[in-house]
C-alpha positions in Angstrom: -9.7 -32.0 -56.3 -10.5 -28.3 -57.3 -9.2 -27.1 -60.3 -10.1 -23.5 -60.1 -5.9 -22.1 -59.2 -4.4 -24.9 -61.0 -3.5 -23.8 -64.4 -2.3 -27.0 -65.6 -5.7 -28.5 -64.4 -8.3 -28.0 -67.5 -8.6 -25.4 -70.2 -7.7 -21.6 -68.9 -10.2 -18.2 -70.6 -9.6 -15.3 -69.7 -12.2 -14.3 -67.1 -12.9 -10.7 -68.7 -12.9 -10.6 -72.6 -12.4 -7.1 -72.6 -8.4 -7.0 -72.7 -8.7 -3.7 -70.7 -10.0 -6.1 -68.1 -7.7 -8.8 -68.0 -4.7 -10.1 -65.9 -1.8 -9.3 -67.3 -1.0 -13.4 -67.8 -4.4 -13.7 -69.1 -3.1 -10.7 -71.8 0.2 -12.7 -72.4 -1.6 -16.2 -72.9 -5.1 -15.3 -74.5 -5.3 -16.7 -77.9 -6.8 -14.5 -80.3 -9.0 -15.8 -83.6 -8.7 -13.9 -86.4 -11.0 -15.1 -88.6 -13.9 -13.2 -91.5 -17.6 -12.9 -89.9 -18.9 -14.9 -92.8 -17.9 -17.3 -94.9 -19.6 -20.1 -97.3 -19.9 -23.9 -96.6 -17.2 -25.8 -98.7 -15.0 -22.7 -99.2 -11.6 -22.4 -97.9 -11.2 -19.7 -95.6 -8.2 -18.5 -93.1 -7.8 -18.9 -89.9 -5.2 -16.4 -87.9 -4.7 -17.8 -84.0 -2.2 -15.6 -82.1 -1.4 -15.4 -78.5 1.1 -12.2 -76.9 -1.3 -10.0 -78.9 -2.5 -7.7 -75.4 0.9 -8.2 -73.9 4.0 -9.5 -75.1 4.7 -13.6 -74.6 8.2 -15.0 -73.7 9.3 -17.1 -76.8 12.5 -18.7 -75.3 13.9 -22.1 -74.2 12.4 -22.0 -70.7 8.9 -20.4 -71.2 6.9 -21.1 -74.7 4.0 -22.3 -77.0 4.1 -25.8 -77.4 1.1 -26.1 -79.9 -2.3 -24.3 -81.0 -5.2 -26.3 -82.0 -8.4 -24.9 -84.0 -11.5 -26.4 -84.1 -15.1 -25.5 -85.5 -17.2 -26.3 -83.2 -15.9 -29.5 -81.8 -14.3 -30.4 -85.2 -11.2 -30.8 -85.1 -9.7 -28.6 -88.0 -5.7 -27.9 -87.4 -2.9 -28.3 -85.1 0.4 -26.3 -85.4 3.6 -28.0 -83.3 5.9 -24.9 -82.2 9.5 -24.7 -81.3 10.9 -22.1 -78.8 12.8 -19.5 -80.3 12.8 -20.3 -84.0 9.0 -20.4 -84.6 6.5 -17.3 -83.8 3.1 -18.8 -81.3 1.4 -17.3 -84.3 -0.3 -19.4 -87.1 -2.7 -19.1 -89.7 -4.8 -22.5 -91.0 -6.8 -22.5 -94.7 -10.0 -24.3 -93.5 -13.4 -25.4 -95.0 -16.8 -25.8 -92.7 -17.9 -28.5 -95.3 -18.7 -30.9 -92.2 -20.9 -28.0 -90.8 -24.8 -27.6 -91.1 -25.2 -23.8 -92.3 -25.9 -21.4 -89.1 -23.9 -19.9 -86.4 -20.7 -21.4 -85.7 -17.5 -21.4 -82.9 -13.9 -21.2 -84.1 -12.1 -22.2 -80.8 -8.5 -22.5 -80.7 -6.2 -23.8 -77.8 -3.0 -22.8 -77.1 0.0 -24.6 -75.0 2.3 -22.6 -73.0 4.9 -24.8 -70.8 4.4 -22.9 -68.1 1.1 -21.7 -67.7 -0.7 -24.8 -69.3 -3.9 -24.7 -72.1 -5.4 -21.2 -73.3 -8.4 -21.2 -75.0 -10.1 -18.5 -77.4 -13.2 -18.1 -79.4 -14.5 -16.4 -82.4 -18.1 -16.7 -83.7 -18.4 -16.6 -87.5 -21.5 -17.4 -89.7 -22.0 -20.2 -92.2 -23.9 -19.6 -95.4 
């Protein structure tokens, strides 16, 4: 079975990262990492993951966030549970890279819409 027009089948990215260049559901559903360049190993740091930034994303019983995961790497680091309605698909995690070697490093964070299934977005930040 082919996954490639099933968006509950796998992780979704927006095919273009330039948001002049994407869909407008890959605008609504895109998370965005907001996150400094740099930062030092065993320091706390924050972690901003939005989605609706390029174009607004309904927040309302019928279509919503369900969650937004971050990771380093493949490190699990946070997970946010969301409710329609009363809580914004916005969150921001305090995070250390302590379990990371120094070096160039992958803030990925997932995102759940009922609807339109998993969103995934990326952010590379260095390690010192």
């Amino acid at each position: 079975m082919s996954c490639e027009n099933d968006l509950f089948c796998g992780i979704n990215t927006a095919k273009d990262k330039s948001p002049e260049e994407m869909s407008d559901l890959e605008k609504k559903h895109q998370p965005v990492v907001d996150a400094p360049d740099k930062v030092r190993a065993g320091e706390y740091f924050d972690v901003k993951v939005s989605t609706g930034v390029y174009l607004a994303h309904p927040n309302e019983y019928g279509h919503y966030f369900g969650w937004i995961e971050l990771y380093i790497d493949d490190t699990p680091v946070g997970r946010a549970e969301l409710q329609p309605v009363v809580s914004s698909p916005s969150v921001t995690f305090k995070v250390s890279a302590t379990h990371s070697h120094e070096g160039k490093r992958r803030l990925k964070a997932l995102a759940f819409c009922n609807l339109h299934g998993v969103w995934e977005g990326e952010k590379d930040i260095e390690v010192e």
